[in-house]
C-alpha positions as a Markdown table, in Angstrom:
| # | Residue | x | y | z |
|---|---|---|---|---|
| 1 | Unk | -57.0 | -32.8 | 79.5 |
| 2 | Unk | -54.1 | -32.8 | 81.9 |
| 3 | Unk | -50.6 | -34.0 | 81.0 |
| 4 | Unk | -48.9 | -35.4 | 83.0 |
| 5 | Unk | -45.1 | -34.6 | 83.6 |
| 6 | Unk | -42.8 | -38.0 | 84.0 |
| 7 | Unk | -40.9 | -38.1 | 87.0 |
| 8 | Unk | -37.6 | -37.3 | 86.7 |
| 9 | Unk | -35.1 | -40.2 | 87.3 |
| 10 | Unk | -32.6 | -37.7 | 89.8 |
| 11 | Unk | -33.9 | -34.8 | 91.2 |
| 12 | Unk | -32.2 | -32.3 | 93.1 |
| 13 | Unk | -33.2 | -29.1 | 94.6 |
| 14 | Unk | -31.1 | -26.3 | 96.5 |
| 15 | Unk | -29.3 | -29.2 | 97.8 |
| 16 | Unk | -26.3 | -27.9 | 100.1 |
| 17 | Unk | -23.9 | -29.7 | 101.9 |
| 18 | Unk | -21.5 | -27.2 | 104.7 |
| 19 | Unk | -18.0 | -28.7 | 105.6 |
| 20 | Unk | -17.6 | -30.2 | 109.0 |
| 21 | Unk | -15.1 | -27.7 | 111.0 |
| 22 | Unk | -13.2 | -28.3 | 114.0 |
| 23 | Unk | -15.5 | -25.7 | 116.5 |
| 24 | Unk | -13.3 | -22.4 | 117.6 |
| 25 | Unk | -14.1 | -21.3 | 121.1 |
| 26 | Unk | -12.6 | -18.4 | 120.6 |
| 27 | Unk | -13.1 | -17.4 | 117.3 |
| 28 | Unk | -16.0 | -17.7 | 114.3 |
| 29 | Unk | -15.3 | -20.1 | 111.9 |
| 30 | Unk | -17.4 | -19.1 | 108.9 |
| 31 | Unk | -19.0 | -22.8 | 107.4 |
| 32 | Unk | -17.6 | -23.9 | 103.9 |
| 33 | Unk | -20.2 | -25.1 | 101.8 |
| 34 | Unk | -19.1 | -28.3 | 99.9 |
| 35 | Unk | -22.7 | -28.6 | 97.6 |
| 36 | Unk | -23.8 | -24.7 | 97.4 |
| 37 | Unk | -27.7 | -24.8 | 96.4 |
| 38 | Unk | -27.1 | -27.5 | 93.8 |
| 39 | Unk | -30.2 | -28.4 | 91.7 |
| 40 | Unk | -30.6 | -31.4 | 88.6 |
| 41 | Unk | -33.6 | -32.7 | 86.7 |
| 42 | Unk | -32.7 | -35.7 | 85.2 |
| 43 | Unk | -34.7 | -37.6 | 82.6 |
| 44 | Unk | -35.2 | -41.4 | 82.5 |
| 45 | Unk | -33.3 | -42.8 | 79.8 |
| 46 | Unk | -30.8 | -39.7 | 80.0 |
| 47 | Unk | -26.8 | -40.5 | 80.2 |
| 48 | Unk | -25.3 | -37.0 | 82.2 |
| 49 | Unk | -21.6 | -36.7 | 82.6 |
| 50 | Unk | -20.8 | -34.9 | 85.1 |
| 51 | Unk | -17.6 | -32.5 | 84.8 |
| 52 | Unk | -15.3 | -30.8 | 86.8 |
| 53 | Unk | -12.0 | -30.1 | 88.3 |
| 54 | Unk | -11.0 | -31.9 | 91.4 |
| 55 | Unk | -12.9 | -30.3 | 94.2 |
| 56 | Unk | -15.5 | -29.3 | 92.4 |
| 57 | Unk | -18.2 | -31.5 | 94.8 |
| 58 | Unk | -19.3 | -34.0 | 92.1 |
| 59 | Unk | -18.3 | -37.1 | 94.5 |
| 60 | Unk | -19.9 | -35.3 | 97.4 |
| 61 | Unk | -23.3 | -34.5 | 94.8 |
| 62 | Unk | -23.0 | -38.5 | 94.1 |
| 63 | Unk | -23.3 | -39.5 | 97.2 |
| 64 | Unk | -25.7 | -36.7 | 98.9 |
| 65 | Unk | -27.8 | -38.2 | 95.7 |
| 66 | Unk | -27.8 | -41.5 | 97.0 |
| 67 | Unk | -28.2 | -41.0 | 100.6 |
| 68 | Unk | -24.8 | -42.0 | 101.8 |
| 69 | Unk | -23.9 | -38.1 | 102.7 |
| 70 | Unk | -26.9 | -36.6 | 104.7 |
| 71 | Unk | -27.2 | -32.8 | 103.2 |
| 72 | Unk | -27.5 | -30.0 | 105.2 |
| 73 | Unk | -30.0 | -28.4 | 103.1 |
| 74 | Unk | -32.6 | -29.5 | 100.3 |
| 75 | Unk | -33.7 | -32.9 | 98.9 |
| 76 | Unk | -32.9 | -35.2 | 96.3 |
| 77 | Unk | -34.9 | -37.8 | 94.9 |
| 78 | Unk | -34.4 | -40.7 | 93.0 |
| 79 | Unk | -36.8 | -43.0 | 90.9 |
| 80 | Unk | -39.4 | -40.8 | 92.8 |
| 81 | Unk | -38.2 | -40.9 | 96.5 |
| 82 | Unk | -36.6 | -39.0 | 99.1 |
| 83 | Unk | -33.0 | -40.3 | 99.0 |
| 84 | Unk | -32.8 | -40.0 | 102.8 |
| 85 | Unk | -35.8 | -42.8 | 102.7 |
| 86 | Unk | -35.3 | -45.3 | 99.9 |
| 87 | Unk | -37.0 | -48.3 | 99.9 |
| 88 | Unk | -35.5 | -51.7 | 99.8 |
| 89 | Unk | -37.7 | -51.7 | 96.4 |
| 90 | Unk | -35.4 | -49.0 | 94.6 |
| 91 | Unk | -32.2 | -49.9 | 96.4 |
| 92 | Unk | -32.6 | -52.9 | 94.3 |
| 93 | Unk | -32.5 | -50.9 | 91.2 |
| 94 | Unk | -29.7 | -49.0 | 91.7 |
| 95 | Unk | -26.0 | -49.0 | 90.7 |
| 96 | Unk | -23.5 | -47.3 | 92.5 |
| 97 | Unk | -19.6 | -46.9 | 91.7 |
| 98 | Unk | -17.4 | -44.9 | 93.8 |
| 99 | Unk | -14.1 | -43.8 | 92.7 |
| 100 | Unk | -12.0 | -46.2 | 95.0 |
| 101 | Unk | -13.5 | -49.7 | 94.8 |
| 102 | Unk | -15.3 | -50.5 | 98.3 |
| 103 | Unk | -14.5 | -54.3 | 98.3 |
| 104 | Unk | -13.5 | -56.7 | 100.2 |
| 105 | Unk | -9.8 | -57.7 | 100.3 |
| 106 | Unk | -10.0 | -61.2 | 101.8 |
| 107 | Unk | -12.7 | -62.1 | 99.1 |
| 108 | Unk | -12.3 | -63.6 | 95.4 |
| 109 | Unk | -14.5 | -61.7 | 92.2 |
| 110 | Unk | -16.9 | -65.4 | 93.3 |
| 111 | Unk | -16.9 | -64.8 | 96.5 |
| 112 | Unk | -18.0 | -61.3 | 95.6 |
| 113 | Unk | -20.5 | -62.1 | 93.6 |
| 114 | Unk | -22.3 | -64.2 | 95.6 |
| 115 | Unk | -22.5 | -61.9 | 98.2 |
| 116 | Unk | -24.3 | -59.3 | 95.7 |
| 117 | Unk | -26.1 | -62.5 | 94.7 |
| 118 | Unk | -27.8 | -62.1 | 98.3 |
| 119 | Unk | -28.1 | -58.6 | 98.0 |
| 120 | Unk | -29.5 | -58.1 | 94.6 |
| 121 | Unk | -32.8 | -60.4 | 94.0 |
| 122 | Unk | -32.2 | -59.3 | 90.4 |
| 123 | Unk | -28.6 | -60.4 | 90.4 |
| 124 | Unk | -28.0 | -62.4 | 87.2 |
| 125 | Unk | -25.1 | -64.7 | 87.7 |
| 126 | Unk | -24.7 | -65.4 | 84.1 |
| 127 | Unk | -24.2 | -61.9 | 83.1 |
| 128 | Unk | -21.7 | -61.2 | 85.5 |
| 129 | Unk | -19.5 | -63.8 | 84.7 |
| 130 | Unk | -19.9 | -62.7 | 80.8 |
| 131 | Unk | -19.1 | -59.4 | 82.1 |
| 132 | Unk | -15.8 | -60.6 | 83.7 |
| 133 | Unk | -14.8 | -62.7 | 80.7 |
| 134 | Unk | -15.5 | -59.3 | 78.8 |
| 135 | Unk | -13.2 | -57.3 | 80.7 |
| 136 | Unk | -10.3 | -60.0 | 81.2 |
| 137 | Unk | -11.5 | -60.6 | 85.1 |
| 138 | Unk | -9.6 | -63.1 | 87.2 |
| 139 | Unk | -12.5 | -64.0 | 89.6 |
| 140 | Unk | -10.5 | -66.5 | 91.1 |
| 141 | Unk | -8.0 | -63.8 | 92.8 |
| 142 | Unk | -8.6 | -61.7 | 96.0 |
| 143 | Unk | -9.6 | -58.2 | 95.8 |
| 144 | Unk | -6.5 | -57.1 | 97.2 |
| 145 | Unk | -3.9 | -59.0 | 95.2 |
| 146 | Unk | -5.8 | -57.5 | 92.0 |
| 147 | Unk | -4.1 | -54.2 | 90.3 |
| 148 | Unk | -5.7 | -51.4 | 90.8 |
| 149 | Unk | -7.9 | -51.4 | 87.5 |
| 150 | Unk | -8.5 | -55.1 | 88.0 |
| 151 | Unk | -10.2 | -54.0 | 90.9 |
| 152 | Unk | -12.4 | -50.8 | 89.2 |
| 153 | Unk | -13.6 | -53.6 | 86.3 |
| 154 | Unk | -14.8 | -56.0 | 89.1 |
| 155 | Unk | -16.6 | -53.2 | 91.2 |
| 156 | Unk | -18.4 | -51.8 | 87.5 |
| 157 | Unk | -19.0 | -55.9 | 86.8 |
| 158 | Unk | -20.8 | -56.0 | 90.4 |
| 159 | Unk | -22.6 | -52.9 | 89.7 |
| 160 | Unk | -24.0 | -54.2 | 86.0 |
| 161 | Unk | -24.6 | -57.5 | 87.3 |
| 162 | Unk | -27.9 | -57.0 | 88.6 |
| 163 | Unk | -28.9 | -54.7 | 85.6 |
| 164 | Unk | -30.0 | -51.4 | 87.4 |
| 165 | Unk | -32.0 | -49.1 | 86.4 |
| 166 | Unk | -30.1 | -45.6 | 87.8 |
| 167 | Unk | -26.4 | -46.0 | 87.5 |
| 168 | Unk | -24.2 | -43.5 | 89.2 |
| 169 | Unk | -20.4 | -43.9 | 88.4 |
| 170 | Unk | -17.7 | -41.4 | 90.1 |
| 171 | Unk | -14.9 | -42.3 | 87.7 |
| 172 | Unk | -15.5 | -45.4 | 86.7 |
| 173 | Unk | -12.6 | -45.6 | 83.6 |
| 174 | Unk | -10.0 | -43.9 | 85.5 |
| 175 | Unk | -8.2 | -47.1 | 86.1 |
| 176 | Unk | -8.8 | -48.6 | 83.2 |
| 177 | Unk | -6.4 | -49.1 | 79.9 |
| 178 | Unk | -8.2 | -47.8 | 76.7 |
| 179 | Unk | -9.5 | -50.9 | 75.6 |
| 180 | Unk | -10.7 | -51.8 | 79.2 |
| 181 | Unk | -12.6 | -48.4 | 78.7 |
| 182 | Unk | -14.1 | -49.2 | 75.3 |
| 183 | Unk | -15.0 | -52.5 | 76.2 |
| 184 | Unk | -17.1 | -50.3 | 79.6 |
| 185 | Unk | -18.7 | -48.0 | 77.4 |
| 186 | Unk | -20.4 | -50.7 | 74.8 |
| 187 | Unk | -21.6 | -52.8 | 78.0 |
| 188 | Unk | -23.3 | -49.6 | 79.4 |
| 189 | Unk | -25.4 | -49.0 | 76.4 |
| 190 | Unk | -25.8 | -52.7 | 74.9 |
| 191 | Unk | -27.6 | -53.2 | 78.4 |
| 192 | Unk | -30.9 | -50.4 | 78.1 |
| 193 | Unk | -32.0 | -52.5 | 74.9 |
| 194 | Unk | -32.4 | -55.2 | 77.2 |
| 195 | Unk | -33.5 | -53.5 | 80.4 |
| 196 | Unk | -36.1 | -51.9 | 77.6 |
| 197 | Unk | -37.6 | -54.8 | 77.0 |
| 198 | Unk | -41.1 | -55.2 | 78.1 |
| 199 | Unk | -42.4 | -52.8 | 80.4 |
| 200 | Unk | -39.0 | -52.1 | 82.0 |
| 201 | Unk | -37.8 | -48.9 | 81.8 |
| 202 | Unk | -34.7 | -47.4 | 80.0 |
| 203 | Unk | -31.8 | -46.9 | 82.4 |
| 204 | Unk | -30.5 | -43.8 | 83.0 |
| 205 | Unk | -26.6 | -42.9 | 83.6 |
| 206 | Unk | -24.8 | -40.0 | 85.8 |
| 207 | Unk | -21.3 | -40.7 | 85.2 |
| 208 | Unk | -18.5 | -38.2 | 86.3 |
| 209 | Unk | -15.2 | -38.9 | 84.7 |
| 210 | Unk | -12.4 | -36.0 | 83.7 |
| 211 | Unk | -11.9 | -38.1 | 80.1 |
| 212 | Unk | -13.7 | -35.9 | 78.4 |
| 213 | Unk | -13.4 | -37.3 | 75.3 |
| 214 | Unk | -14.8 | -40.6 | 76.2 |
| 215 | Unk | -18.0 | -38.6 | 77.7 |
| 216 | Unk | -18.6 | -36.8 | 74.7 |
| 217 | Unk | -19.7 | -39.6 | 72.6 |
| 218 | Unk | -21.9 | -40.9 | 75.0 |
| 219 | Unk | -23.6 | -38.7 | 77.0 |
| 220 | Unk | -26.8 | -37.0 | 76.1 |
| 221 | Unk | -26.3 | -34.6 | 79.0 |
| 222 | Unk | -23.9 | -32.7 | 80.4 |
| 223 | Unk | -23.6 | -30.8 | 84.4 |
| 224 | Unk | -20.4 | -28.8 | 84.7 |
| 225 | Unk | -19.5 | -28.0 | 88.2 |
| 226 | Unk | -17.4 | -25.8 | 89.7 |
| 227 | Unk | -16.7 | -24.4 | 93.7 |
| 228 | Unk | -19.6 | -27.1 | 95.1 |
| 229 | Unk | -22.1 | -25.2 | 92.4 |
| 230 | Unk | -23.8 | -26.2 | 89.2 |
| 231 | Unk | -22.3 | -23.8 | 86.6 |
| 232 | Unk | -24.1 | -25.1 | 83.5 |
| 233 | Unk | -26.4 | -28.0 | 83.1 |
| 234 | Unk | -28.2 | -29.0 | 79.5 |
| 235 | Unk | -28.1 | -31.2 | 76.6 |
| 236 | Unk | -25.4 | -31.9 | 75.0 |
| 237 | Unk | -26.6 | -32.0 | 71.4 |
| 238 | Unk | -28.5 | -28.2 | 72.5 |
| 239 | Unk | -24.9 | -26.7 | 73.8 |
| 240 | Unk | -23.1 | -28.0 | 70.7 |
| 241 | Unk | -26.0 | -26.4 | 68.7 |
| 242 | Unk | -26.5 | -23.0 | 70.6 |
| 243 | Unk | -23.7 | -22.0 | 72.6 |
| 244 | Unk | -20.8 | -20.0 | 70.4 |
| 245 | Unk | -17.6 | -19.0 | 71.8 |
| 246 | Unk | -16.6 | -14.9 | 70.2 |
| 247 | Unk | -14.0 | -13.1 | 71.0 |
| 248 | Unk | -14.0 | -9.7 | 71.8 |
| 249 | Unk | -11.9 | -6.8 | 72.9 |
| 250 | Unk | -14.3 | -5.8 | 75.6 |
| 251 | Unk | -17.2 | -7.3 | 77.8 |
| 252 | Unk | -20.9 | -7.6 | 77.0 |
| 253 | Unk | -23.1 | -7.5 | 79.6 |
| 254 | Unk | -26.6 | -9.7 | 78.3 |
| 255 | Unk | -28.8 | -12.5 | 79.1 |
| 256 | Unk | -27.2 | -14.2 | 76.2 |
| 257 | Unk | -23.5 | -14.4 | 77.3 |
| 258 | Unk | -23.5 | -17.7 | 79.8 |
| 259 | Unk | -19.9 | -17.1 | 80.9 |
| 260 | Unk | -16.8 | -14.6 | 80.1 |
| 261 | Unk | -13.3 | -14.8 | 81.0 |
| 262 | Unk | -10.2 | -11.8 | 80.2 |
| 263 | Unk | -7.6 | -13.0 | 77.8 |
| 264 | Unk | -4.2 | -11.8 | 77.8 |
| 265 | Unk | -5.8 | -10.2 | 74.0 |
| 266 | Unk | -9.3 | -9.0 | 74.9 |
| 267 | Unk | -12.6 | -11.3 | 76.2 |
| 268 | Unk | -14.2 | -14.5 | 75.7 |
| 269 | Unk | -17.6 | -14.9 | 75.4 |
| 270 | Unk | -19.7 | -17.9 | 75.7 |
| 271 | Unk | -22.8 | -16.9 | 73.6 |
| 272 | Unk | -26.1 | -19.0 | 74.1 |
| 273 | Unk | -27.6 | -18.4 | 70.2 |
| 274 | Unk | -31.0 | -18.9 | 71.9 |
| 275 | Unk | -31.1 | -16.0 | 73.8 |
| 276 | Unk | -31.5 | -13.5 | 71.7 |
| 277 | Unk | -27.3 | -12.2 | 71.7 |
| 278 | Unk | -26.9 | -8.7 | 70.4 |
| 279 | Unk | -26.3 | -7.3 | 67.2 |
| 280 | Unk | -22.4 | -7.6 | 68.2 |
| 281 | Unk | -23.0 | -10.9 | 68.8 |
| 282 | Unk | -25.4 | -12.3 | 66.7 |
| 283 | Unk | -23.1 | -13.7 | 64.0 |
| 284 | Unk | -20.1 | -15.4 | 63.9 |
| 285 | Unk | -18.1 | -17.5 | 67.0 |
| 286 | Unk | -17.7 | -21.1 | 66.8 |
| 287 | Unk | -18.3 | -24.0 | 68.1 |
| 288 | Unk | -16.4 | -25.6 | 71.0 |
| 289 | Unk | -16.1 | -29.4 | 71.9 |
| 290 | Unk | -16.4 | -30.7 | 75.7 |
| 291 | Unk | -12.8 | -30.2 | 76.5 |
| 292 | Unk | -12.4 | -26.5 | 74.7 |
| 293 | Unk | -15.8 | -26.3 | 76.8 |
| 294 | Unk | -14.6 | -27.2 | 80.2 |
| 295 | Unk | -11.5 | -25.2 | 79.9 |
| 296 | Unk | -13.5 | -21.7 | 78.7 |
| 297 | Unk | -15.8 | -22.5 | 82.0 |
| 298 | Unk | -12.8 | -23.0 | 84.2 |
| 299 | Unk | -10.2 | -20.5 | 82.7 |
């Protein structure tokens, strides 16, 4: 019997994205690449983070994802189709928050709502303003008289409102006070227990964000990036399970080292246990957590 394989909610493949440059008559301008052959498989029900420094192309992988950037080479696809062609059917089930609020300044938190309200056929009205309450919300203010993380709680409330399926959050928190952010992270995961209900499916979460510490209890994914490329992509639980950092006074060359980086004492290793490492390799090391991670990677 044939099994089937369930599609993936994001999937990416070789998906490139080259600068625009100014053209040079008189001179060849060689093209930057932005996304270099970037490529994610993404469960349904998974929660990614997505990590790196500024630069790195994870607000330009976001939005090639959803369609708003047109790629130069590759495809993505999410809930099963070509982001360049999304239906009106899976617009409706998607959530989408860039890293500046796109709102309108003119407009109350109401005024905004009711506009998703005609937007949204699943917008629930209810929620929202539970969501607002949650988060200390005026809805009563303009957009642009709000503060700055006034503002990023009423674009994430407008994004939950209509209880999407794929979320996909460039820096959601990074406006927000710590209990702002708390209060975030329980209303993204109190909502797939109710999205899960009947034959809906579980929602699924890319979030990039440099708290890394908030990201690490969450996530049951992680995609570091770095230079418009995906450096390492797995789950979390398998990285914090397999991968051993050793240090050593010279390199190792084998399929089992995932990274190394010269110290001002010798070598770091990042050792992937299920590989195989070396005899040299096979005991010892230690564990890293995701910001001792990200700094080995980008070191």
């Amino acid at each position: 019997m044939t099994t089937l394989t369930p599609t993936p909610a994001i999937h990416c493949q070789a998906l490139t994205l080259e600068a625009t440059q100014p053209a040079a008559w008189w001179r060849r301008v060689p093209r930057q690449r932005v996304l270099d052959q970037c490529a994610l498989n993404l469960p349904v029900g998974s929660v990614t983070g997505l990590i790196g420094r500024n630069g790195a192309g994870k607000s330009s992988l976001i939005r090639c994802l959803l369609g708003l950037t047109p790629v130069s080479e590759g495809q993505a696809r999410l809930l099963g189709e070509d982001s360049a062609q999304l239906s009106d059917a899976v617009r409706a089930r998607l959530g989408y928050v860039p890293q500046s609020p796109e709102l309108f300044g003119w407009m109350t938190g109401q005024e905004h709502a009711e506009v998703a309200a005609s937007l949204y056929p699943g917008h629930d009205r209810a929620w929202f303003e539970q969501l607002a309450e949650r988060f200390a919300l005026p809805l009563q203010q303009k957009a642009d008289e709000l503060a700055q993380g006034d503002q990023q709680k009423l674009a994430l409330a407008l994004a939950l409102a209509h209880h999407p399926t794929l979320l996909l959050l460039d820096e959601p928190v990074a406006s927000l006070d710590p209990l702002a952010r708390r209060a975030f992270l329980r209303t993204l995961f109190e909502l797939p227990e109710r999205d899960g209900e009947g034959d809906a499916p579980p929602r699924t979460v890319l979030i990039s964000s440099h708290l890394l510490g908030d990201l690490e209890r969450v996530v049951s994914h992680v995609c570091f990036m770095q230079a418009g490329q995906v450096q390492l992509m797995d789950e979390w639980d398998a990285l914090l399970e397999h991968l051993r950092l050793h240090e050593v006074s010279a390199p190792i060359r084998h399929a089992a080292v995932r990274h190394s980086r010269a110290t001002a004492t010798g070598w770091q290793l990042l050792v992937d246990e299920r590989r195989t490492p070396p005899p040299a390799l096979a005991q010892g090391g230690r564990g890293l957590c995701m910001d001792e991670l990200f700094d080995v990677l980008n070191g």
